[in-house]
N, C-alpha and C positions, 0 to 999 in steps of 0.2 A: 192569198192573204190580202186583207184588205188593205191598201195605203194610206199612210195615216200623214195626216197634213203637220208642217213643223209646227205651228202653234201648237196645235193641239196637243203634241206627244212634249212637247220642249216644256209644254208649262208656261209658256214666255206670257211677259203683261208688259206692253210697250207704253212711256209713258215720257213725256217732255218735261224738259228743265230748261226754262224760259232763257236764263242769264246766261249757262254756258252753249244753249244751242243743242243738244245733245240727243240722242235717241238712245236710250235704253230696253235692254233685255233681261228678263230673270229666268235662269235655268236651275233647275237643281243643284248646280255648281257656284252659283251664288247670281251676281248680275253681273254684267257686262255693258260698255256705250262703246258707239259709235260715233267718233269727235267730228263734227261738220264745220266746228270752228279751231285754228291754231293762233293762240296768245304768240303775236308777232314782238320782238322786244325793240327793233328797228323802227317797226311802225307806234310800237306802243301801245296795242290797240289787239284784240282779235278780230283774225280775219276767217271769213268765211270761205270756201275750198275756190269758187269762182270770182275770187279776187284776188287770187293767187294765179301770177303765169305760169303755165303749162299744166299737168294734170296728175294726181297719183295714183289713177286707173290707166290699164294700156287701153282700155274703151270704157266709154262711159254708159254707155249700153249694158240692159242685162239681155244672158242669156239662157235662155231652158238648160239645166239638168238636174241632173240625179246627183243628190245631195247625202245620200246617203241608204244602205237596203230598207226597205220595205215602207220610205218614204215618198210622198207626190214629189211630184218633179216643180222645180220652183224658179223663178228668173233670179240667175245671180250674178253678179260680177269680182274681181279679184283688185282689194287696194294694195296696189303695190308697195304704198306709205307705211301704213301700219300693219301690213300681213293680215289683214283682214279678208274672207269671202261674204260680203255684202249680198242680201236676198231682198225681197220685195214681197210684202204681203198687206193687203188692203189697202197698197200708196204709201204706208209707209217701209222706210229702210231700216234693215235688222241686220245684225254680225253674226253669224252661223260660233255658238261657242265651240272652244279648240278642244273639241274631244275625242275620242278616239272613231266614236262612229259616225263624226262627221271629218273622218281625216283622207277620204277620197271624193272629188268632185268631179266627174265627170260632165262633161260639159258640150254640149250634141253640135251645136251651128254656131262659130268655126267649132270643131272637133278638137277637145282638149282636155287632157286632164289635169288636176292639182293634186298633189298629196302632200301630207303633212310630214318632214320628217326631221327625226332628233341628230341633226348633227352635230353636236357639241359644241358648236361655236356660233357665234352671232347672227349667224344668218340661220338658225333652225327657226322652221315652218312650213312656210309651203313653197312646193315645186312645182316647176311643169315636167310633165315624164316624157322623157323623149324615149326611154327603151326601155320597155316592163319584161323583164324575163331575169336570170337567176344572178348576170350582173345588169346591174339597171346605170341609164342616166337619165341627167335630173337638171334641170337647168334654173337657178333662184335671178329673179329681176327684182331690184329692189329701186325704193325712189325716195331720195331724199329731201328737204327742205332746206331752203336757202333762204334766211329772213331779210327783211328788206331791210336796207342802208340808208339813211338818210343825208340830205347833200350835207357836203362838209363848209361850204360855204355859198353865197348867193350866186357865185359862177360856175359852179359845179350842178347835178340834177341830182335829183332822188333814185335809186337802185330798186325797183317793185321786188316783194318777195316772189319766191317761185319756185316750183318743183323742178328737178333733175332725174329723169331717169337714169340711171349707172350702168355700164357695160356690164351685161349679164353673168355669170358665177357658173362654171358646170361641176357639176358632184360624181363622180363613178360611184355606185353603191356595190359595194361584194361582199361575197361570206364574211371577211374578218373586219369590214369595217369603211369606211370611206376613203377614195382617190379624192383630196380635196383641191378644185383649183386646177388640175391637172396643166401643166405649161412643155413638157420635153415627155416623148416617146419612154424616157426614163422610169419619169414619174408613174409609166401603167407598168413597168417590166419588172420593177423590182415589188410590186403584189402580186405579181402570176411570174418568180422566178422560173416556173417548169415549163412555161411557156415563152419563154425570153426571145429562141430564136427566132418562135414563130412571128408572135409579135414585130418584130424591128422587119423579117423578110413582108411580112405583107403591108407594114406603115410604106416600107422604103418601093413595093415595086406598085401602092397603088398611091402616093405621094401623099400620102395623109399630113395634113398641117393639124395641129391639138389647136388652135386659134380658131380654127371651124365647124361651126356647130353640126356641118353633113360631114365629115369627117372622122370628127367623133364619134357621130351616131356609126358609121361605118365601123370604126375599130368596135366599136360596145358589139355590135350583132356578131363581130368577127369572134371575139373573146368569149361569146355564148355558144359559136358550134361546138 
């Protein structure tokens, strides 16, 4: 089948809005923007993303993948700010809309994938998948902003705004539902009560700490034999 390019199939018509900065998309779902500026209230002023310290991409680089079946392959990146997968076509930058058939991104060089998923709380969107099989984990990085402060008086300095990236979130995804957060051995024994002894005998003889993302990954493959 032939690959069809995202413009083309999305319908999208990209088009700038001088004042707020902005890049917009239209999908059959209606439209969608991509914000390059945040109204700072500290500063008073919006700011544009590189006038802001630190970054709300873990790279600022795109990278090739597969954005979806029987779609080209297109350069994209993940803003960890607004749960956005940012793509690139003709120079300009577009937000992949949150749809179902764009809810897997595979992503070839570094090797990664994102999926989209609904966990009922704050953080639903996108993942990185750390274990695809019948219980899965799922690890959300999220980045927030921090407006700038302005000095409090002529002996004090100004506080620039700045992004924060936040200590990473792991999901257990299983038949009946999500392990959210997971923190104690506990928290996986009492969703796989029929496996309780197993569980705690191989945390305890292969020292698994739930603080650690090879860890985890370890129990999840364990919990899929």
């Amino acid at each position: 089948m032939k690959k069809i390019t995202l413009i083309t199939l999305l319908g999208m018509s990209s088009f700038l809005f001088s004042q707020a900065n902005t890049i917009g998309l239209t999908s059959g779902g209606g439209t969608r923007e991509v914000f390059f500026k945040i109204k700072s209230e500290g500063a008073g002023r919006a700011l544009n993303y590189d006038e802001i310290i630190g970054s709300p991409y873990l790279s600022k680089s795109f990278n090739i993948a597969q954005v979806a079946n029987d779609y080209e392959k297109a350069p994209v990146r993940y803003n960890t700010f607004n749960d956005e997968i940012e793509f690139q076509k003709n120079g300009t930058t577009l937000a992949l809309p949150k749809e179902e058939k764009f809810s897997r991104i595979e992503i070839f060089s570094p090797k990664m994938t994102l999926v989209r998923l609904d966990t009922q709380d704050d953080l639903s969107g996108y993942f990185f998948e750390l274990v695809k099989d019948k219980t899965g984990l799922y690890k959300k990085i999220k980045t927030k902003f921090i407006d700038a402060v302005p000095a409090a008086n002529s002996y004090a300095t100004d506080r620039p705004a700045s992004f924060k990236t936040l200590d990473p979130v792991y999901y257990i995804k299983t038949e009946s539902g999500y392990i959210k957060k997971p923190k104690k051995i506990k928290d996986i024994t009492e969703a796989f009560p029929a496996k309780k002894d197993e569980i705690e005998k191989f945390a305890k003889s292969n020292n698994i700490k739930i603080n650690k993302e090879e860890d985890l990954i370890k129990l999840v493959k364990f919990l899929n034999q």
